[in-house]
PDB file of the backbone (N, CA, C, O) and the ligand in Angstrom, with CONECT records:
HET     ZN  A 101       1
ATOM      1  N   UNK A   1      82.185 122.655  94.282  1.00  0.00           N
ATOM      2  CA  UNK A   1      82.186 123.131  95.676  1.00  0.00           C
ATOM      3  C   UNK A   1      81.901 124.623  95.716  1.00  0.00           C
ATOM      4  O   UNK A   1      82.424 125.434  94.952  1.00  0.00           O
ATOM      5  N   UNK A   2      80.998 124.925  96.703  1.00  0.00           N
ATOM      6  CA  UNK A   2      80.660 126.281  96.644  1.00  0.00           C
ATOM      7  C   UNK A   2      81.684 127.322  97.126  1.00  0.00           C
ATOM      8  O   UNK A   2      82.346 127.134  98.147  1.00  0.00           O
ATOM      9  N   UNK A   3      81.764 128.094  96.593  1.00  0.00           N
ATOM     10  CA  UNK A   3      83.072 129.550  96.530  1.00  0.00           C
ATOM     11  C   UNK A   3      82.569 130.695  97.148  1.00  0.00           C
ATOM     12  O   UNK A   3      83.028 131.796  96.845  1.00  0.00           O
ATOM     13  N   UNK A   4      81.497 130.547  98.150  1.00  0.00           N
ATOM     14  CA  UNK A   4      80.875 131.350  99.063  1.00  0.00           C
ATOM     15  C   UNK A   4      82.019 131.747  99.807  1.00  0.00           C
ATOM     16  O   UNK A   4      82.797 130.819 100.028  1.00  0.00           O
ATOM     17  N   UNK A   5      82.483 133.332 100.449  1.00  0.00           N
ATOM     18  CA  UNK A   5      83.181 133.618 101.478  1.00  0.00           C
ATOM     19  C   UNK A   5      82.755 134.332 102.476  1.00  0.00           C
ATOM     20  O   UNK A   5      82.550 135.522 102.236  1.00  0.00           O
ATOM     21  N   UNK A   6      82.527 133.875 103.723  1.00  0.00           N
ATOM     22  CA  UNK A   6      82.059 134.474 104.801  1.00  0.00           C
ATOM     23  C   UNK A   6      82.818 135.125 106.019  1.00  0.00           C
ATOM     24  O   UNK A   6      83.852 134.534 106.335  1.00  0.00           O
ATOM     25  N   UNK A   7      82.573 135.949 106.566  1.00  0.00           N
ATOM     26  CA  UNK A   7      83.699 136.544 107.603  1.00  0.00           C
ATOM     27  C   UNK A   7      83.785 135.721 109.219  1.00  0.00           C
ATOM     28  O   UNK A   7      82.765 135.396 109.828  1.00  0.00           O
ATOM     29  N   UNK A   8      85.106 135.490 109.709  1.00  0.00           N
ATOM     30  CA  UNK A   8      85.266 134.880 111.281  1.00  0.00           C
ATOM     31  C   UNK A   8      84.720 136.584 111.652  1.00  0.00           C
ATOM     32  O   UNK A   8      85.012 137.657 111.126  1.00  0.00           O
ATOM     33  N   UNK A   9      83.751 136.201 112.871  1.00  0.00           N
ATOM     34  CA  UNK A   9      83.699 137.078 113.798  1.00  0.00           C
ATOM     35  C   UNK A   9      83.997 137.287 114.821  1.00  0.00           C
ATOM     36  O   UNK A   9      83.338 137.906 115.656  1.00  0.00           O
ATOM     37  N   UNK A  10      85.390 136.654 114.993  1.00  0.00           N
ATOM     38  CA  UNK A  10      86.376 136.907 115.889  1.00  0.00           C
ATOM     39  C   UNK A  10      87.689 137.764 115.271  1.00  0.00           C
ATOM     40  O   UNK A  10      88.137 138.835 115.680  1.00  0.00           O
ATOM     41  N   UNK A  11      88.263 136.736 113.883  1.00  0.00           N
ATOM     42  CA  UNK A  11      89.487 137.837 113.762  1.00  0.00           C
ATOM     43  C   UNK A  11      89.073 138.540 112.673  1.00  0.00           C
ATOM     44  O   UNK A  11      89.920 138.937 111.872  1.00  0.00           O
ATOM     45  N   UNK A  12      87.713 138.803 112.474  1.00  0.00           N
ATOM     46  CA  UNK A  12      87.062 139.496 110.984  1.00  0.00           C
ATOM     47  C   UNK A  12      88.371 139.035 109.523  1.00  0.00           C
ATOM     48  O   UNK A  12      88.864 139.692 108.607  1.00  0.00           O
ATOM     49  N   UNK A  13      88.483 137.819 109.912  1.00  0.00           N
ATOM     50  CA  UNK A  13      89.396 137.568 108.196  1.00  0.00           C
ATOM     51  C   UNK A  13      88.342 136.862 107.299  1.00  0.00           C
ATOM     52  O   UNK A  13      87.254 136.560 107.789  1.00  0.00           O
ATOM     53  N   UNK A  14      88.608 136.612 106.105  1.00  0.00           N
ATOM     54  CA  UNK A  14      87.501 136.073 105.628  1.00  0.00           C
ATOM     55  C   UNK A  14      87.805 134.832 104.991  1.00  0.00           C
ATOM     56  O   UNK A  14      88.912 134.846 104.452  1.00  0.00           O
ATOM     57  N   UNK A  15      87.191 133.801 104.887  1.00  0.00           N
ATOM     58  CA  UNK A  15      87.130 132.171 104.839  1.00  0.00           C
ATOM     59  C   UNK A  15      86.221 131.849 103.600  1.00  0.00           C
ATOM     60  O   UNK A  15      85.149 132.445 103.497  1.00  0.00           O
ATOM     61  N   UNK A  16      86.569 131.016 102.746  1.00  0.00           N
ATOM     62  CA  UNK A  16      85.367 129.889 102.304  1.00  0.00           C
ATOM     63  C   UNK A  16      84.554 129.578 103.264  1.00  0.00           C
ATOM     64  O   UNK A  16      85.081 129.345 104.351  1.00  0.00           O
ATOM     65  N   UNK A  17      82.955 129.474 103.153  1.00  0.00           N
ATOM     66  CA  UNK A  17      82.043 129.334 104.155  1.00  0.00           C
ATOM     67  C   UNK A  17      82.486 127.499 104.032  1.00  0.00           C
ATOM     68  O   UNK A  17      81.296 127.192 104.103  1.00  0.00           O
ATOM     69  N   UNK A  18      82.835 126.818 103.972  1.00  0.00           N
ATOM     70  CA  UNK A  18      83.172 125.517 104.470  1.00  0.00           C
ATOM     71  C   UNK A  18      84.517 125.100 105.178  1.00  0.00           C
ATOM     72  O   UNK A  18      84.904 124.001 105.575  1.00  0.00           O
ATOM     73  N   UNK A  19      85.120 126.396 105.204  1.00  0.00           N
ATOM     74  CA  UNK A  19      85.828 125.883 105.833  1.00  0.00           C
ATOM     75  C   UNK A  19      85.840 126.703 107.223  1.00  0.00           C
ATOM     76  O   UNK A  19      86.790 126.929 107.971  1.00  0.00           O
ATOM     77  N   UNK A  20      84.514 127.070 107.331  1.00  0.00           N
ATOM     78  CA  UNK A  20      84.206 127.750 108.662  1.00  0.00           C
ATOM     79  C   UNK A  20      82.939 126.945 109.318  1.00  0.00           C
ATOM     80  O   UNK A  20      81.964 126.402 108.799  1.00  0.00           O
ATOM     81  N   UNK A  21      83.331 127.085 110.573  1.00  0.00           N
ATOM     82  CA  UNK A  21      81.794 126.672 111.991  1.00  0.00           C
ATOM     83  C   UNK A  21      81.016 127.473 111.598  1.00  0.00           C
ATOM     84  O   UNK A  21      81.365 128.534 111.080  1.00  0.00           O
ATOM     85  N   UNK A  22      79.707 127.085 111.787  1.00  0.00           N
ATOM     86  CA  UNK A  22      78.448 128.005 111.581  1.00  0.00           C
ATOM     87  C   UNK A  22      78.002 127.892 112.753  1.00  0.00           C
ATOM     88  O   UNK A  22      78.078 126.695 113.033  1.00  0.00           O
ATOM     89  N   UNK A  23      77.536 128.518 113.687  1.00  0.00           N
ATOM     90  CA  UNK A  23      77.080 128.762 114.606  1.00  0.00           C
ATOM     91  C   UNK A  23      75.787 129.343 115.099  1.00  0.00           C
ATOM     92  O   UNK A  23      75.110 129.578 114.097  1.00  0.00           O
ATOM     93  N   UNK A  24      75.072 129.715 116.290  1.00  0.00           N
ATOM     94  CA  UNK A  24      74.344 130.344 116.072  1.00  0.00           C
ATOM     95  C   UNK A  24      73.516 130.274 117.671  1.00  0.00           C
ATOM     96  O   UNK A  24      73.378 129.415 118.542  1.00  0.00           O
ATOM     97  N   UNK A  25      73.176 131.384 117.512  1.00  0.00           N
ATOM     98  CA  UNK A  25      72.551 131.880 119.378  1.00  0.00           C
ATOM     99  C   UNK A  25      71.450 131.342 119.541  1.00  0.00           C
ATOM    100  O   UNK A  25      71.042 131.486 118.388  1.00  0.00           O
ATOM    101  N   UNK A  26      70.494 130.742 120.149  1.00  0.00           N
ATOM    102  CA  UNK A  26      69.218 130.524 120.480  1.00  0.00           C
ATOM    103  C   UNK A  26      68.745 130.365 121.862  1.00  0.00           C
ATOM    104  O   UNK A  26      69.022 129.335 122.476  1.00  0.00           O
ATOM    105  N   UNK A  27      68.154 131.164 122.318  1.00  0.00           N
ATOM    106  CA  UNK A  27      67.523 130.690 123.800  1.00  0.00           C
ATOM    107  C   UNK A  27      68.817 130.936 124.380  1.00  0.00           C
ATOM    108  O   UNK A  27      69.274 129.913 124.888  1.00  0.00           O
ATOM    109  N   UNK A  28      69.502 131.861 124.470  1.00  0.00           N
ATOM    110  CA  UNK A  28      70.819 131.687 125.540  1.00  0.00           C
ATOM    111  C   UNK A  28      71.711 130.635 125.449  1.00  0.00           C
ATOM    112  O   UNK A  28      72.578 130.299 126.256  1.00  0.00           O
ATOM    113  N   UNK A  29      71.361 130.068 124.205  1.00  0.00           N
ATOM    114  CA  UNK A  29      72.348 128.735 124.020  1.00  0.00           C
ATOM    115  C   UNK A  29      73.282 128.886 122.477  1.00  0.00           C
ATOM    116  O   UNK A  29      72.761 129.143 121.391  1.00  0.00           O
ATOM    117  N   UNK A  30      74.746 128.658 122.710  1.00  0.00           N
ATOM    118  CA  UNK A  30      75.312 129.037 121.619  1.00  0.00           C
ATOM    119  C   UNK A  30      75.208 127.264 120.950  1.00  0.00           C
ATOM    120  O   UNK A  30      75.521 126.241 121.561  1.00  0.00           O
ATOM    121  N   UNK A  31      74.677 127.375 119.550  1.00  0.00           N
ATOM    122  CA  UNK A  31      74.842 125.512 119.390  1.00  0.00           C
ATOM    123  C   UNK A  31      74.956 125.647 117.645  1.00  0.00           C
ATOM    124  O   UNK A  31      74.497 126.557 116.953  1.00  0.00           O
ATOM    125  N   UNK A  32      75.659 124.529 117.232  1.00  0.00           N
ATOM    126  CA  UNK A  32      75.224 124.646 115.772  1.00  0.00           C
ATOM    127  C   UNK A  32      74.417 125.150 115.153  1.00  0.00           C
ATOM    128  O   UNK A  32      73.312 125.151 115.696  1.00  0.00           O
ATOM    129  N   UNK A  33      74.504 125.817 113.759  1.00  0.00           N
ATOM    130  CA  UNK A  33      73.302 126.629 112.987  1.00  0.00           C
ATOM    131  C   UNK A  33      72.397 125.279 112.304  1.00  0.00           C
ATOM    132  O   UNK A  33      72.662 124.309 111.594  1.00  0.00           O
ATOM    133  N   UNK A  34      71.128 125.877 113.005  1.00  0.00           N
ATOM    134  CA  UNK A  34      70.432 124.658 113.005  1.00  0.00           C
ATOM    135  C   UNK A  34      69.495 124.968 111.528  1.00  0.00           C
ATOM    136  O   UNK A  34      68.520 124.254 111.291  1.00  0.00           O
ATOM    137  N   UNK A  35      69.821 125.890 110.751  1.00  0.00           N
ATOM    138  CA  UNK A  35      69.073 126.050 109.492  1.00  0.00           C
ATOM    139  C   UNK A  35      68.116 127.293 109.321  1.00  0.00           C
ATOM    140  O   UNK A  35      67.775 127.885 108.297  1.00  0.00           O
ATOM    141  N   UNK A  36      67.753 127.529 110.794  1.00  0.00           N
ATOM    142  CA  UNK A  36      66.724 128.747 110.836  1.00  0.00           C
ATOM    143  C   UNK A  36      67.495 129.918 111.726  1.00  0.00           C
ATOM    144  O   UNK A  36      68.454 129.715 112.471  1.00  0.00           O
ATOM    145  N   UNK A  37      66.959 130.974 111.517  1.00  0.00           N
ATOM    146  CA  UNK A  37      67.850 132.089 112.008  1.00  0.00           C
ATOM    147  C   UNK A  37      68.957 132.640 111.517  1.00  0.00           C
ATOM    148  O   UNK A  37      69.518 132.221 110.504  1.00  0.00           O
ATOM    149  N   UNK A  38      69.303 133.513 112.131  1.00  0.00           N
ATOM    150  CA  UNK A  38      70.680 134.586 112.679  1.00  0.00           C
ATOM    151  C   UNK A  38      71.701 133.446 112.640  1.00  0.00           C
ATOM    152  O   UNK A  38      71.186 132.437 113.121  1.00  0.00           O
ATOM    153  N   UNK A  39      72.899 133.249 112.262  1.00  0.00           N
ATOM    154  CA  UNK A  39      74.237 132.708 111.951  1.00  0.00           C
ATOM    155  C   UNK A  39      75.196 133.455 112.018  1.00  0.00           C
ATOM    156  O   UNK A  39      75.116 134.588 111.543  1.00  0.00           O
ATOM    157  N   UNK A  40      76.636 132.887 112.783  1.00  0.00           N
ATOM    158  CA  UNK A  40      77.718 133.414 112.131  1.00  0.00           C
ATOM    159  C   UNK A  40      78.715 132.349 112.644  1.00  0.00           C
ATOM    160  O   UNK A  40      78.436 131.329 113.274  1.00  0.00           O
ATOM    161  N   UNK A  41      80.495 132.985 112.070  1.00  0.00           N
ATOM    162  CA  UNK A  41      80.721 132.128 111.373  1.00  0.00           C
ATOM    163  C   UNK A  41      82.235 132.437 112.194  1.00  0.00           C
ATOM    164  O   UNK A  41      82.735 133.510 112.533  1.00  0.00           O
ATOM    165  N   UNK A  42      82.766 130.902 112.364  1.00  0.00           N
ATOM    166  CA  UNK A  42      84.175 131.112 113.373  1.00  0.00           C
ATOM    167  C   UNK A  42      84.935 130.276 113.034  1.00  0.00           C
ATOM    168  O   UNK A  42      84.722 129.139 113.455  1.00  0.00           O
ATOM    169  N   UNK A  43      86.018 130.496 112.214  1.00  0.00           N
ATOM    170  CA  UNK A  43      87.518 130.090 111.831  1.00  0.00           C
ATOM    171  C   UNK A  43      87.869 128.565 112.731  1.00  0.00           C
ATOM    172  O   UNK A  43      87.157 128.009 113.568  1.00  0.00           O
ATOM    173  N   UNK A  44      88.750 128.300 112.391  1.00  0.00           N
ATOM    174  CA  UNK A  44      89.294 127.011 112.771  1.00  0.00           C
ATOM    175  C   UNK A  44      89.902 127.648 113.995  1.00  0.00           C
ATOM    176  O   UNK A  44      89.572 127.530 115.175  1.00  0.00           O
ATOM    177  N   UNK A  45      91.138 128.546 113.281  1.00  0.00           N
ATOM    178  CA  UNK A  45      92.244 129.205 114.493  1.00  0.00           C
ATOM    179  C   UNK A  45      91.641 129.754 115.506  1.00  0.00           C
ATOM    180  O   UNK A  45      92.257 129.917 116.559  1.00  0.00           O
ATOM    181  N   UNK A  46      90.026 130.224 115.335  1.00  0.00           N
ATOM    182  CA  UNK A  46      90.007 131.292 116.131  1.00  0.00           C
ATOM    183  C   UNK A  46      89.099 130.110 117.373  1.00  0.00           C
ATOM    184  O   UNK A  46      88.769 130.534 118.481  1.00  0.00           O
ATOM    185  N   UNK A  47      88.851 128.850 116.994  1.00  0.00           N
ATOM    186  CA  UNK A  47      88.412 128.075 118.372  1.00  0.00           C
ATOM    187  C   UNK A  47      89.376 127.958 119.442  1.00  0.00           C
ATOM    188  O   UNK A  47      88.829 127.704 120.516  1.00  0.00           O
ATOM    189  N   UNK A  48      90.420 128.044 119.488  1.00  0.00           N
ATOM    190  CA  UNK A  48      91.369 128.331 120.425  1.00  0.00           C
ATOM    191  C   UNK A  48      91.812 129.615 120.517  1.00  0.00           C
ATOM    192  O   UNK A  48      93.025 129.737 120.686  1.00  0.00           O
ATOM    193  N   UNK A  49      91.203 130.534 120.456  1.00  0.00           N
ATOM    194  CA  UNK A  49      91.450 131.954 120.678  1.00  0.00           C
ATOM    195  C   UNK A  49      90.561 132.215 121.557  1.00  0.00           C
ATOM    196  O   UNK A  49      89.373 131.966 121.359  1.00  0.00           O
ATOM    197  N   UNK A  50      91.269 133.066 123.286  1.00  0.00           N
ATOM    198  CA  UNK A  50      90.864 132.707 124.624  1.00  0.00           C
ATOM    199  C   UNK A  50      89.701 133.993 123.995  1.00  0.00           C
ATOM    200  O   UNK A  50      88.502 133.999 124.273  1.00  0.00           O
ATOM    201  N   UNK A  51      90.574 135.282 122.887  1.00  0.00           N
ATOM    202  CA  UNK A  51      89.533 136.438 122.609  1.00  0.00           C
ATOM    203  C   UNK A  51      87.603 135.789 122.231  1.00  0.00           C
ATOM    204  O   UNK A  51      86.574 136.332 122.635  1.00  0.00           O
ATOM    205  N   UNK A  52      87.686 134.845 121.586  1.00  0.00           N
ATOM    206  CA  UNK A  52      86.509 133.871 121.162  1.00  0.00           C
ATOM    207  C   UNK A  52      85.507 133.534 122.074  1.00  0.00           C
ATOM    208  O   UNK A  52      84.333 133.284 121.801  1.00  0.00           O
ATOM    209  N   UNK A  53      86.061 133.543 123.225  1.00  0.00           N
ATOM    210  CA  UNK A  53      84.622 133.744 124.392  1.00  0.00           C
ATOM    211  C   UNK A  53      84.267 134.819 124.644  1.00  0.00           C
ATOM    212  O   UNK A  53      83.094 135.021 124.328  1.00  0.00           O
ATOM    213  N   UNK A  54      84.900 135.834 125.200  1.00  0.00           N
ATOM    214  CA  UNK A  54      84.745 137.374 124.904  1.00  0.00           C
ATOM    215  C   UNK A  54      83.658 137.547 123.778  1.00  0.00           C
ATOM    216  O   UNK A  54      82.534 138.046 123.734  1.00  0.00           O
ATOM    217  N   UNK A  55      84.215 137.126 123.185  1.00  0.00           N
ATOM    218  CA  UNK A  55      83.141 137.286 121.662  1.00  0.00           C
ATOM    219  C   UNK A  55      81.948 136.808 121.672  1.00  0.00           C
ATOM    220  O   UNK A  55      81.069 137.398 121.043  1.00  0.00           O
ATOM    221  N   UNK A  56      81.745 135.966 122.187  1.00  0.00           N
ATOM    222  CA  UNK A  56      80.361 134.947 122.409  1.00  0.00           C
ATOM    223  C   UNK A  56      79.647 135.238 123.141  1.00  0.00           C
ATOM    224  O   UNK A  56      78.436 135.197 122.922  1.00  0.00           O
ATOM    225  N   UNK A  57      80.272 135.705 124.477  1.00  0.00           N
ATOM    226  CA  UNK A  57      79.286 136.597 125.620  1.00  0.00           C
ATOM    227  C   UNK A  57      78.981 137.608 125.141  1.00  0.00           C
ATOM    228  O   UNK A  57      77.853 137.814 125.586  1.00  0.00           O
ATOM    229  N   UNK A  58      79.265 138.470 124.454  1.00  0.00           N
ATOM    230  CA  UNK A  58      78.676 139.578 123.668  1.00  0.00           C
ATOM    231  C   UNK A  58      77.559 138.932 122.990  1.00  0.00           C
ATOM    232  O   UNK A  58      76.434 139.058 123.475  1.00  0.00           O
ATOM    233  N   UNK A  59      77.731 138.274 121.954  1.00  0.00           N
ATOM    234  CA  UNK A  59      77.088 138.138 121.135  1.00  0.00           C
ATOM    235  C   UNK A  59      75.645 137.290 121.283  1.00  0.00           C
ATOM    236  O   UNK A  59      74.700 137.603 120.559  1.00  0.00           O
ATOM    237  N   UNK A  60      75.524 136.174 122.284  1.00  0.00           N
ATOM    238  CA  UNK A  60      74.890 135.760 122.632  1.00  0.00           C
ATOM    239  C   UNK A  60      74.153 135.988 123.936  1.00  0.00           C
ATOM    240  O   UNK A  60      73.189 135.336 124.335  1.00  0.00           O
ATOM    241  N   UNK A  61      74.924 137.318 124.731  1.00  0.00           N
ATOM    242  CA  UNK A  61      74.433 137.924 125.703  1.00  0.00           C
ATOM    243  C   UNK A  61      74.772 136.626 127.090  1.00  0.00           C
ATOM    244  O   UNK A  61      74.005 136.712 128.048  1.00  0.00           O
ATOM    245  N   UNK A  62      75.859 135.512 127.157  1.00  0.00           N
ATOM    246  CA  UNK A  62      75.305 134.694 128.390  1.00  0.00           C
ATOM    247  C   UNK A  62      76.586 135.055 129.122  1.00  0.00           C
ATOM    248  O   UNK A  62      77.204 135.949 128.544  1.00  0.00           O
ATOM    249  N   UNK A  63      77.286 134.505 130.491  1.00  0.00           N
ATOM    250  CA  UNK A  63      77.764 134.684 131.065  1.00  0.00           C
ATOM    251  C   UNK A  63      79.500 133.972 130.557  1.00  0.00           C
ATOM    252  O   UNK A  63      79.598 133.162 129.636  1.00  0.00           O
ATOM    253  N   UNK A  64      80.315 134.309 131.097  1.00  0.00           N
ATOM    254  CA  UNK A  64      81.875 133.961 130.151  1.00  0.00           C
ATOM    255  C   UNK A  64      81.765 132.532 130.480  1.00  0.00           C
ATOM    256  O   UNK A  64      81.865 131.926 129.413  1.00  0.00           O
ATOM    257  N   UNK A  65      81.593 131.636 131.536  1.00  0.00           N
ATOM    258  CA  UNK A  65      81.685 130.135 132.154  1.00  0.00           C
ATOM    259  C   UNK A  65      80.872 129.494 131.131  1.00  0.00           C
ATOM    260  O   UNK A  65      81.444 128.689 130.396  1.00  0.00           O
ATOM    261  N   UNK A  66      79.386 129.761 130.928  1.00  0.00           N
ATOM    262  CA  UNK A  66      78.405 129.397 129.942  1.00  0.00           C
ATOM    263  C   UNK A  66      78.857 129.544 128.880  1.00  0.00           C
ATOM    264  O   UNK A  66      78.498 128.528 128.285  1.00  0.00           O
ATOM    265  N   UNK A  67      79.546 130.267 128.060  1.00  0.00           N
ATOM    266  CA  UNK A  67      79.941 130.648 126.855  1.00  0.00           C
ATOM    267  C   UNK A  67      80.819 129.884 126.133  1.00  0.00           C
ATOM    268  O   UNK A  67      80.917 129.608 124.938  1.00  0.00           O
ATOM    269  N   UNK A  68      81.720 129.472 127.578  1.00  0.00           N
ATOM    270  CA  UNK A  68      83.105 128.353 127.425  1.00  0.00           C
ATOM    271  C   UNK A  68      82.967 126.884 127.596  1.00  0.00           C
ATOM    272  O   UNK A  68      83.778 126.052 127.191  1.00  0.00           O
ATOM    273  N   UNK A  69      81.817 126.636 128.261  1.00  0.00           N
ATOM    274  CA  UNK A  69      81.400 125.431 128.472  1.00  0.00           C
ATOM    275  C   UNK A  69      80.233 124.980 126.686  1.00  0.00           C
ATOM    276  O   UNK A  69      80.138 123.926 126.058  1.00  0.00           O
ATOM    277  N   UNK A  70      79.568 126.388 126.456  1.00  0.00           N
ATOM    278  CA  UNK A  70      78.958 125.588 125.509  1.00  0.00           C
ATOM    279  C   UNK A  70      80.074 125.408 124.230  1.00  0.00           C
ATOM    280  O   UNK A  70      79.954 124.482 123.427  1.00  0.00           O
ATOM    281  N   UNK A  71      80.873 126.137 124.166  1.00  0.00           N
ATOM    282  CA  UNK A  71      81.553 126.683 123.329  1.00  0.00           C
ATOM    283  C   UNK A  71      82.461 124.728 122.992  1.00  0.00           C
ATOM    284  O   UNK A  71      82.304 123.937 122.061  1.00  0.00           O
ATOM    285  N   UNK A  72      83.139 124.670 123.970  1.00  0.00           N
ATOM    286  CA  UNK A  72      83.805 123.473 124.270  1.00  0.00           C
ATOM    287  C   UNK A  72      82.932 122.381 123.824  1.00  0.00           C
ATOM    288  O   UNK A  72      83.386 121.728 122.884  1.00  0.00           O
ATOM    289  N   UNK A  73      81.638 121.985 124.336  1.00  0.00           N
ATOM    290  CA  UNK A  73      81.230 120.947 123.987  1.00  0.00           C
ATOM    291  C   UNK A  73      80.718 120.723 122.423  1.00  0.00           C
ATOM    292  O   UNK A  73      80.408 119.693 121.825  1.00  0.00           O
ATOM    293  N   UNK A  74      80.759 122.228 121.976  1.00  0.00           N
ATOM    294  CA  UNK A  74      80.792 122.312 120.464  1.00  0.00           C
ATOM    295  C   UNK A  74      81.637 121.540 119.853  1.00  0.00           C
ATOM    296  O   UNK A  74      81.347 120.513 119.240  1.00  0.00           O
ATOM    297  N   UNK A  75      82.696 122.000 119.996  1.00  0.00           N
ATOM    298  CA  UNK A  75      84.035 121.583 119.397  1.00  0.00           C
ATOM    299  C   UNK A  75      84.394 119.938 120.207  1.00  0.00           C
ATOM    300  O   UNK A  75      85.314 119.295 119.700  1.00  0.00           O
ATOM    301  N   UNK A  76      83.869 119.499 121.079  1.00  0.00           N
ATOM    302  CA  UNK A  76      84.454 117.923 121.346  1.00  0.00           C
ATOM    303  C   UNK A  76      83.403 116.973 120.863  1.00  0.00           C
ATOM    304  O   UNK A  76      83.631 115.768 120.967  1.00  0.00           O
ATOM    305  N   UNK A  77      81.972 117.499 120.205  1.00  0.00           N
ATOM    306  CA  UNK A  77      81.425 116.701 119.476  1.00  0.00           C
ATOM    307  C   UNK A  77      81.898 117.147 117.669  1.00  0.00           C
ATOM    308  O   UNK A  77      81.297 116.934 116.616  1.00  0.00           O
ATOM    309  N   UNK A  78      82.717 117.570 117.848  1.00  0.00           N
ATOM    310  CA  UNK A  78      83.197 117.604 115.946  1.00  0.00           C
ATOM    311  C   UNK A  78      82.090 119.028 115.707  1.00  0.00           C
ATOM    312  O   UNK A  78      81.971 119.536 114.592  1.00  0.00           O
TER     313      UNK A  78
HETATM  314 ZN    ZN A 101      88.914 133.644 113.006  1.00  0.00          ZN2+
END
């Protein structure tokens, strides 16, 4: 198993990259890292951390409602 460690960019702690979400911005859409591009990387704890949308509207530039809605349907498809 790979021993890669990557940082949450929410509580900047640092994780085994498997046992972190990979993520990733495209088109105004926050959605799984689909293999190409810019990535980063968000903790288990920190999907229920309200700070974690905050974070996403930054980062992906979209509005806090959009951020939480894509954010959510992330996490209720696994
Ligand atoms: Zn975290």
């Amino acid at each position: 198993m790979s021993k890669i460690v990557r940082m949450c960019i929410n509580c900047r702690k640092r994780f085994f990259q498997k046992d972190l979400l990979r993520l990733q911005c495209k088109e105004k859409k926050i959605i799984k890292y689909s293999g190409i591009g810019r990535s980063f990387y968000i903790c288990k704890d920190c999907l229920k951390d309200e700070k974690l949308v905050k974070n996403l509207v930054k980062i992906c530039k979209v509005d806090r409602e959009s951020a939480f809605n894509m954010l959510k349907e992330i996490i209720d498809n696994g």
